[in-house]
C-alpha positions as CSV (number, residue, x, y, z in Angstrom):
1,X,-28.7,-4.2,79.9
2,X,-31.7,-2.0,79.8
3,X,-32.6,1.2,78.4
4,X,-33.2,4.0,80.4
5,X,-36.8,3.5,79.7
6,X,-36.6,0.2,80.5
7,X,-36.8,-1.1,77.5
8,X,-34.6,-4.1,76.7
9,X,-31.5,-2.9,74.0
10,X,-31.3,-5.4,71.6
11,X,-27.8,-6.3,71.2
12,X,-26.0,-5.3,67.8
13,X,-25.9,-7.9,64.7
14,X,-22.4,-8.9,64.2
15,X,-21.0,-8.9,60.3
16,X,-21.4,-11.9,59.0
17,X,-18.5,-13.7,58.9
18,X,-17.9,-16.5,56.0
19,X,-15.6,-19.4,56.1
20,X,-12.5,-19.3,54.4
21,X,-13.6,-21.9,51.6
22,X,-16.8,-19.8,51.1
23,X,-14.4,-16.9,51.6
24,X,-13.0,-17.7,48.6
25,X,-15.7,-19.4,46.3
26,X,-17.3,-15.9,46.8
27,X,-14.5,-14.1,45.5
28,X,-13.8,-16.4,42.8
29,X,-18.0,-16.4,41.5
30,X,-17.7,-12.3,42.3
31,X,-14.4,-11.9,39.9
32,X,-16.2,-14.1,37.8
33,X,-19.4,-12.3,36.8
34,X,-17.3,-9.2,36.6
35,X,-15.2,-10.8,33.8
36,X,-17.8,-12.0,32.2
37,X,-19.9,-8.6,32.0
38,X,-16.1,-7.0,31.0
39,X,-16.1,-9.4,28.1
40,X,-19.5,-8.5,26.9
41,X,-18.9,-5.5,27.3
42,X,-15.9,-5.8,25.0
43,X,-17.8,-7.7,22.2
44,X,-20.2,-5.2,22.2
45,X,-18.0,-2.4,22.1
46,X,-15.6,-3.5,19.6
47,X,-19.1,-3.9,17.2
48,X,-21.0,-1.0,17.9
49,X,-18.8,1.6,19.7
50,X,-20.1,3.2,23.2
51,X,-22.6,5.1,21.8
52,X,-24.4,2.4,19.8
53,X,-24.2,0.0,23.0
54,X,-26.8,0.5,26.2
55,X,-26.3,-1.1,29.5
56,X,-29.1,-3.6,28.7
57,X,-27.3,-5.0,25.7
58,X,-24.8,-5.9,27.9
59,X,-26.4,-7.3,31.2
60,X,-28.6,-9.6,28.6
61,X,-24.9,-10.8,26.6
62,X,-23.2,-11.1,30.1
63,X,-26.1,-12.6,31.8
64,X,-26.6,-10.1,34.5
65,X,-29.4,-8.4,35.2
66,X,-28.9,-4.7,34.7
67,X,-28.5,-3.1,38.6
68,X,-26.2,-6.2,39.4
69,X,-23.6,-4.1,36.6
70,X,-24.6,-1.4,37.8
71,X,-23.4,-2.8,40.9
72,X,-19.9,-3.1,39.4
73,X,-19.5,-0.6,37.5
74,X,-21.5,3.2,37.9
75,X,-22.1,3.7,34.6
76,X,-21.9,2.6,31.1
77,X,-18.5,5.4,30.7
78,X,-16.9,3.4,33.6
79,X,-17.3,0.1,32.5
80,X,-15.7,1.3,28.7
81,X,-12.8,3.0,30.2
82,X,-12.0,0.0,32.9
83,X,-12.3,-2.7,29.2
84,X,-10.1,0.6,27.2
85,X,-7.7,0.4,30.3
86,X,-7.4,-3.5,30.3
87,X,-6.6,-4.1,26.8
88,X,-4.2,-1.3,27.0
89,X,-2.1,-3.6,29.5
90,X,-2.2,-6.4,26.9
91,X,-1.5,-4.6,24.1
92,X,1.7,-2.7,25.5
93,X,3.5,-5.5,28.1
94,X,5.6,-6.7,25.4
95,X,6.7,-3.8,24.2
96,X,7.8,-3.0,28.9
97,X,10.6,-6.1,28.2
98,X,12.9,-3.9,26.1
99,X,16.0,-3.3,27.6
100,X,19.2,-1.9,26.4
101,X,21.9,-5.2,26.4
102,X,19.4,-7.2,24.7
103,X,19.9,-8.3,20.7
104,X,17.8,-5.7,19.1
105,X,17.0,-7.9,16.0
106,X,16.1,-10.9,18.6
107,X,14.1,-8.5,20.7
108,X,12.1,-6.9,17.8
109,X,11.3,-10.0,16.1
110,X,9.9,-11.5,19.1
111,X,7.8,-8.7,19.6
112,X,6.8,-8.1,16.2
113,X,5.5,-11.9,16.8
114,X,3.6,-11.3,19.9
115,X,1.7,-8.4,18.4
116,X,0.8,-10.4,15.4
117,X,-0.3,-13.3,17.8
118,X,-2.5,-10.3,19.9
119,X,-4.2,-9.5,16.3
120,X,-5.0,-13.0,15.9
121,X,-5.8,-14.1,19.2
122,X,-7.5,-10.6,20.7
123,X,-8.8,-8.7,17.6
124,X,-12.0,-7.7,19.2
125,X,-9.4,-5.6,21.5
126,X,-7.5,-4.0,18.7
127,X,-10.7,-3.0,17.1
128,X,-11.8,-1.3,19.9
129,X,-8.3,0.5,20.8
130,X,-8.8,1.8,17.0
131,X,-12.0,3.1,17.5
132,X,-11.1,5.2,20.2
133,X,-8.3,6.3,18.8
134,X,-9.8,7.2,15.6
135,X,-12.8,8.9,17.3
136,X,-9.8,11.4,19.2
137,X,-9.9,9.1,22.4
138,X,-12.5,11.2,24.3
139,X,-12.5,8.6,27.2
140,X,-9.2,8.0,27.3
141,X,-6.6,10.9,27.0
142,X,-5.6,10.8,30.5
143,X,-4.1,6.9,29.5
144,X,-2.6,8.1,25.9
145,X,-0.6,11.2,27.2
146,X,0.8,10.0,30.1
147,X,1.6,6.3,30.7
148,X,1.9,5.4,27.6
149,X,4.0,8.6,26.2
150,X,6.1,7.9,29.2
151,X,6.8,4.0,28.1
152,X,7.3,4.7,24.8
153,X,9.7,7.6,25.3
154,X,11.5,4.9,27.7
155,X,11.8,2.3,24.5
156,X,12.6,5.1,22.0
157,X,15.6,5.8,24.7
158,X,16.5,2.0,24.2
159,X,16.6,1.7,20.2
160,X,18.7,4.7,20.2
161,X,21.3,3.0,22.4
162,X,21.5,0.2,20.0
163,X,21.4,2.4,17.1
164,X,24.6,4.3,18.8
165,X,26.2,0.8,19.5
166,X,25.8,-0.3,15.8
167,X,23.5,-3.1,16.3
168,X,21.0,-1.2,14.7
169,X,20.8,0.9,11.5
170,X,19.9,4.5,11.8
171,X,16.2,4.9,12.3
172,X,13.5,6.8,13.8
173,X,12.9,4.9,17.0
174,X,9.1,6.5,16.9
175,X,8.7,5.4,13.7
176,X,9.7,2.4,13.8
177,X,7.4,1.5,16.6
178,X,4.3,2.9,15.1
179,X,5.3,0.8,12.2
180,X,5.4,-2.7,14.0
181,X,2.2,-1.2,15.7
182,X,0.3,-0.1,12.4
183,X,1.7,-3.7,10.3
184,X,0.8,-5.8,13.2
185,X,-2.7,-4.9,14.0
186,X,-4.5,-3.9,10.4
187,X,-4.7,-7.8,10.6
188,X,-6.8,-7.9,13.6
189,X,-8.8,-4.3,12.2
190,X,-8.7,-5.3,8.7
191,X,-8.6,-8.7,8.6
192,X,-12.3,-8.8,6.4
193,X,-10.2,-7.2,3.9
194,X,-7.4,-9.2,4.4
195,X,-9.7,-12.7,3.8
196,X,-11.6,-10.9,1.1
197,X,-8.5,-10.4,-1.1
198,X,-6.5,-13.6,0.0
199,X,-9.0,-16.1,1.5
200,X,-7.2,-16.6,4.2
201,X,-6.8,-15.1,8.2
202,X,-4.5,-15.4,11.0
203,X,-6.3,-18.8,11.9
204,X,-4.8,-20.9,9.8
205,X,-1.0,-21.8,11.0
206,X,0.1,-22.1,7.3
207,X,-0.5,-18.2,6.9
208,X,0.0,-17.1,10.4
209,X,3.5,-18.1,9.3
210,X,3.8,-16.9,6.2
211,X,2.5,-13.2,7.5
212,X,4.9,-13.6,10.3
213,X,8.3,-14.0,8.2
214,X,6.8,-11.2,5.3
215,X,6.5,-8.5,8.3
216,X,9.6,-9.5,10.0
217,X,11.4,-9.3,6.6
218,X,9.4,-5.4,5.9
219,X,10.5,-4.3,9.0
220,X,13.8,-5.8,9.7
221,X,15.5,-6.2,6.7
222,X,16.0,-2.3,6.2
223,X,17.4,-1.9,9.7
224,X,20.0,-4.9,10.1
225,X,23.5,-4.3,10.0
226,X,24.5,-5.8,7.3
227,X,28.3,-7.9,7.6
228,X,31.1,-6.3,7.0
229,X,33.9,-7.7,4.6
């Protein structure tokens, strides 16, 4: 085919199409460096707030350069509310498994267990939810008045029921959540103060345990219905 100046048209380049192998080494290496700028991004964070951390900090501790972020994420605000968002679904899936004809005191202490385990295991996370939060969560608002109000007023729904069915003793659901939530993670936001006065962390098994049964006993042992007889 020619053009009508007879030029010849040269023919349009197709997309290039990988193989499915490549396909998905690509996708894998491309998920990869995200996470790994996401988790720099989190270290840095958690240390020095938004504010106190540039873009460069992070491409240097992820091992990007700074457009290929910039490739993944717009801007420095992006990047902080997409890390906010995904500790946010770590930190409240355990509490999504309550349901109503579970044992409450089964139910509670497993999840007074996971959130201590999230302190020890994530507390670079917890300190950066509590940052936030303390600074009035600016960036994330949106995330604070609407899923997770609406998850919590779900749960509060659920420790009623097994307040009204005697399995639990008369409590303020909210409260009793943002008690497991406060107990639970001052040992991931506190836990220099916690090794400064006992020499000890959530690292060593011995006082993992011993933490473990002390906050199960705080918080359970004033809302277990105690035998009759």
């Amino acid at each position: 085919m020619t053009s009508s100046n007879n030029d010849p048209v040269k023919p349009e380049k197709s997309p290039r199409v990988f193989k499915p192998d490549t396909q998905k080494k690509r996708q894998e290496a491309l998920k990869n460096k995200r996470n790994r700028i996401m988790s720099a991004a989190l270290m840095l964070f958690s240390k020095h707030g938004v504010n106190g951390t540039t873009v460069e900090q992070i491409a240097e501790a992820g091992q990007v350069s700074k457009s290929n972020l910039l490739y993944y994420f717009a801007s420095k605000e992006q990047l902080y509310i997409e890390v906010i968002q995904h500790l946010l679904d770590v930190w409240l899936s355990p509490l999504k498994s309550f349901e109503a004809h579970q044992d409450p005191i089964e139910t509670l202490s497993d999840y007074i267990k996971v959130k201590l385990t999230l302190s020890r295991d994530h507390p670079a996370e917890s300190k950066l939810f509590c940052m936030e939060v303390v600074q009035g969560a600016p960036l994330l608002l949106n995330e604070l008045e609407s899923p997770l109000c609406e998850l919590v007023d779900a749960k509060v729904k659920v420790i009623n029921s097994w307040i009204e069915q005697g399995k639990l003793l008369p409590v303020d659901p909210y409260h009793l959540i943002f008690s497991i939530w406060a107990i639970t993670q001052h040992y991931a936001d506190f836990n220099v103060q916690i090794t400064a006065v006992t020499g000890n962390d959530l690292n060593q098994p011995e006082f993992f345990n011993r933490t473990l049964a002390s906050v199960k006993q705080i918080i359970l042992g004033g809302i277990t219905p105690q035998p009759q007889g």
